[in-house]
N, C-alpha and C positions, 0 to 999 in steps of 0.2 A: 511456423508458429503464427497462431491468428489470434491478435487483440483486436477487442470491444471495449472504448471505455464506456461504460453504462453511467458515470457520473459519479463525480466526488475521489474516493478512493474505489470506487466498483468497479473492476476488471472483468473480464471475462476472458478466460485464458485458454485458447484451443490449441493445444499442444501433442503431438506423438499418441493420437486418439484420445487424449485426457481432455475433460473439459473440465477447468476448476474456474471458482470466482471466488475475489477477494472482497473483504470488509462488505457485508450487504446493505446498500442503504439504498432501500426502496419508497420512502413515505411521500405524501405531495408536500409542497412545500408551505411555508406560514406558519408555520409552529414554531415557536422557541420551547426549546430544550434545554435544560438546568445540568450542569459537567459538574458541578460540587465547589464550595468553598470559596460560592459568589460570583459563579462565572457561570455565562447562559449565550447561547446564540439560536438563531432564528434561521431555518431553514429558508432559501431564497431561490431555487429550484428545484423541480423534480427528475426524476430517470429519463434516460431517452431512452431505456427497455423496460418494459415491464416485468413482474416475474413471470406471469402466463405466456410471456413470447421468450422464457430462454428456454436453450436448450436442457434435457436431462443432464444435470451438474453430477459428478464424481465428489468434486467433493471442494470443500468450503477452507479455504485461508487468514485466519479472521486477527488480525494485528492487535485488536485488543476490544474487548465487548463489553466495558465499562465509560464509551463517549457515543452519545447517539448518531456522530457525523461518520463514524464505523462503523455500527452496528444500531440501526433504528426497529422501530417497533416490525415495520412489514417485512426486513431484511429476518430480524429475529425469527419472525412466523414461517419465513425459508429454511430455518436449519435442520428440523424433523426429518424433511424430504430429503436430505442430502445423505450419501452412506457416512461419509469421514468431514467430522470439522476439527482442523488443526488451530491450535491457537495459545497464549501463554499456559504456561501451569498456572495462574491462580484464575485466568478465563476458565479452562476447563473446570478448576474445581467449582465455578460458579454456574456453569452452565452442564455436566453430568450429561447425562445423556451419552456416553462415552466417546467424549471430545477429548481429544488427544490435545495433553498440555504439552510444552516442551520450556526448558531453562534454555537461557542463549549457548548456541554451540552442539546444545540437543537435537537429533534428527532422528526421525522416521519414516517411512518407505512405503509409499501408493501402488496399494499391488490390484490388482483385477484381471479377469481371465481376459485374453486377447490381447494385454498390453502391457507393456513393456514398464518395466520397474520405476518410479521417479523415487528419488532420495530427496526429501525437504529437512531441511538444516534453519533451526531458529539464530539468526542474527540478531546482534546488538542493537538497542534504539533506546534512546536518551528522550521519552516527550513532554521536554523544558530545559531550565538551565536547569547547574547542577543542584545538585540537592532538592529535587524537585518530584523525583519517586513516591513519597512517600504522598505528595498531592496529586503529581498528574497519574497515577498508578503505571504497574508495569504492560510496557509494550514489546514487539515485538516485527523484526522482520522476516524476512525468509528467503533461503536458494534452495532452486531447483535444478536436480541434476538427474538426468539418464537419456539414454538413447539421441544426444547428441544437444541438447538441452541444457544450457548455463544461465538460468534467468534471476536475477536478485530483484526484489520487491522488499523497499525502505522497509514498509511501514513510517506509521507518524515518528517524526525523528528531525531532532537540530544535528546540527554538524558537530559532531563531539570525539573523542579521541579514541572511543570503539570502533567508531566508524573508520576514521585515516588507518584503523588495526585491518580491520575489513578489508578495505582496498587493498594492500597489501598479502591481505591472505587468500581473497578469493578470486578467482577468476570468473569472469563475469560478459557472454555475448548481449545481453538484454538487462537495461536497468530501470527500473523504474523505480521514481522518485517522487514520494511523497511530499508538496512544496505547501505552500500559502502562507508561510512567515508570522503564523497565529498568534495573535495580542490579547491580551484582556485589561479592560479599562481598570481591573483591581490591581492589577503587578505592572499598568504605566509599559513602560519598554521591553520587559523579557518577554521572548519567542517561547513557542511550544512548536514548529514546526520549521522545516528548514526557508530559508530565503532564495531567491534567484542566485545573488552571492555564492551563497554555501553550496547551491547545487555547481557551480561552476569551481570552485574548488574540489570539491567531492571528483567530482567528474576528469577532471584534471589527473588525479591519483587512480580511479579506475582503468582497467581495460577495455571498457562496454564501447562494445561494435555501435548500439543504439540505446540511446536514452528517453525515456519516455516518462514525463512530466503526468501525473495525477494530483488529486486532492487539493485545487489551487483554487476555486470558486463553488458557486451554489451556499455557503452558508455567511452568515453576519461577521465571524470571526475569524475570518483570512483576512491580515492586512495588505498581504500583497498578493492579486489576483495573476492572472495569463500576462496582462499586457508588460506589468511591473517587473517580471520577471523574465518577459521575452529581450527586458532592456538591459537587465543583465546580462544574460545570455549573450546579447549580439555584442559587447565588449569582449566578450572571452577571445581566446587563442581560436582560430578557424579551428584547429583540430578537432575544439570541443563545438563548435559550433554547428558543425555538419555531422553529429555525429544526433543529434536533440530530434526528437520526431514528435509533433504533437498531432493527439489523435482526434478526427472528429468526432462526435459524442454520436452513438448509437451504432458505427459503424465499423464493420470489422476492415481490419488492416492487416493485409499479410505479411512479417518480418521472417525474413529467410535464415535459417537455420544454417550455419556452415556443416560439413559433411567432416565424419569423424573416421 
């Protein structure tokens, strides 16, 4: 397995011949963007790929495509080219084009000649505290399985008691977790996204061979950036601590695959 973090939550996931990327946010930075109901952040850097230098994608992961730091204007203009975009049921029905919705626990199956089946399964994700659906709308995570292949990808998500369901139910070689501990100066102290804390809990109850931190800097509205959450991290139990991989931005990293 070969990660690219392209920046933010932008993955680039070379897998079993499958090339998939998650959430597209390609725009340059300095814009603030409006998320609804008085709450705005302001892009504060751009990709370290561009979309002219990726590779031909299979196909697109999109956790939720109603917050621009997911899903921005030049990511969106990406999705035409792509065969398959998976993403909630109420994304798909916004976006047509026939993008596959799924409800949590929903799965469907990346087929293409030459290669080998993957099975994606939409996960639980809480983006705020409770009761908060109905403003931060529905998101969504995802696992990935076939031909040797266990990768969980958050999406935006707090630590919430789907989640501890999660760990318990899935088995999981590669995690990647969506962090940056996101605030809004209108709701004062509630998160919309997991903290270093939570990832160290979470992490705790997981099996993941390696854990791989995204979505933790580049916009106004993470309150807790890399460094903040590197200092959680280094409290944790070693277990978890060597188990954390952060990736440099543009550059692919190879995570070995165990043999099934």
């Amino acid at each position: 397995m070969r990660l690219t973090h392209i920046g933010g939550p932008t993955l680039l996931v070379e897998v079993a011949g499958w090339r998939i990327l998650t959430d597209p946010t390609f725009d340059p930075p300095g814009r603030r963007y409006g998320f609804g109901w008085g709450t705005s952040s302001r892009k504060l850097a751009g990709p370290a790929v561009q979309p002219a230098d990726l590779p031909d994608l299979d196909a697109v992961l999109l956790s939720h495509d109603h917050h621009a730091d997911n899903l921005d204007d030049a990511g969106r203009a990406l999705l035409p080219s792509v065969p398959v975009l998976v993403t909630t049921a109420a994304g798909a029905g916004r976006l047509g084009n026939g993008a596959r919705g799924l409800h949590p626990w929903g799965t469907t199956v990346l087929r293409a000649e030459g290669k080998p089946d993957i099975e994606v399964t939409a996960t639980p994700a809480r983006h705020g505290p409770p009761l908060s659906r109905p403003v931060a709308g529905n998101v969504t995570g995802f696992a990935l399985r076939g031909d040797g292949v266990a990768l969980w990808i958050s999406g935006d998500t707090v630590l919430f008691g789907g989640l501890r369901a999660l760990a318990e139910r899935l088995h999981v070689d590669v995690a990647v977790l969506h962090l940056g501990g996101v605030r809004f100066p209108v709701t004062g102290p509630l998160r919309y996204s997991m903290t270093g804390r939570q990832a160290v809990e979470l992490c705790r109850r997981l099996d993941a061979r390696t854990v791989v931190p995204v979505h933790y800097d580049g916009w106004s509205h993470f309150a807790q950036g890399r460094s903040a959450a590197e200092r959680d991290l280094a409290r944790a139990p070693e277990d978890v601590r060597r188990r954390v991989r952060w990736l440099p931005l543009g550059s692919p990293v190879e995570l070995g695959v165990p043999a099934t």
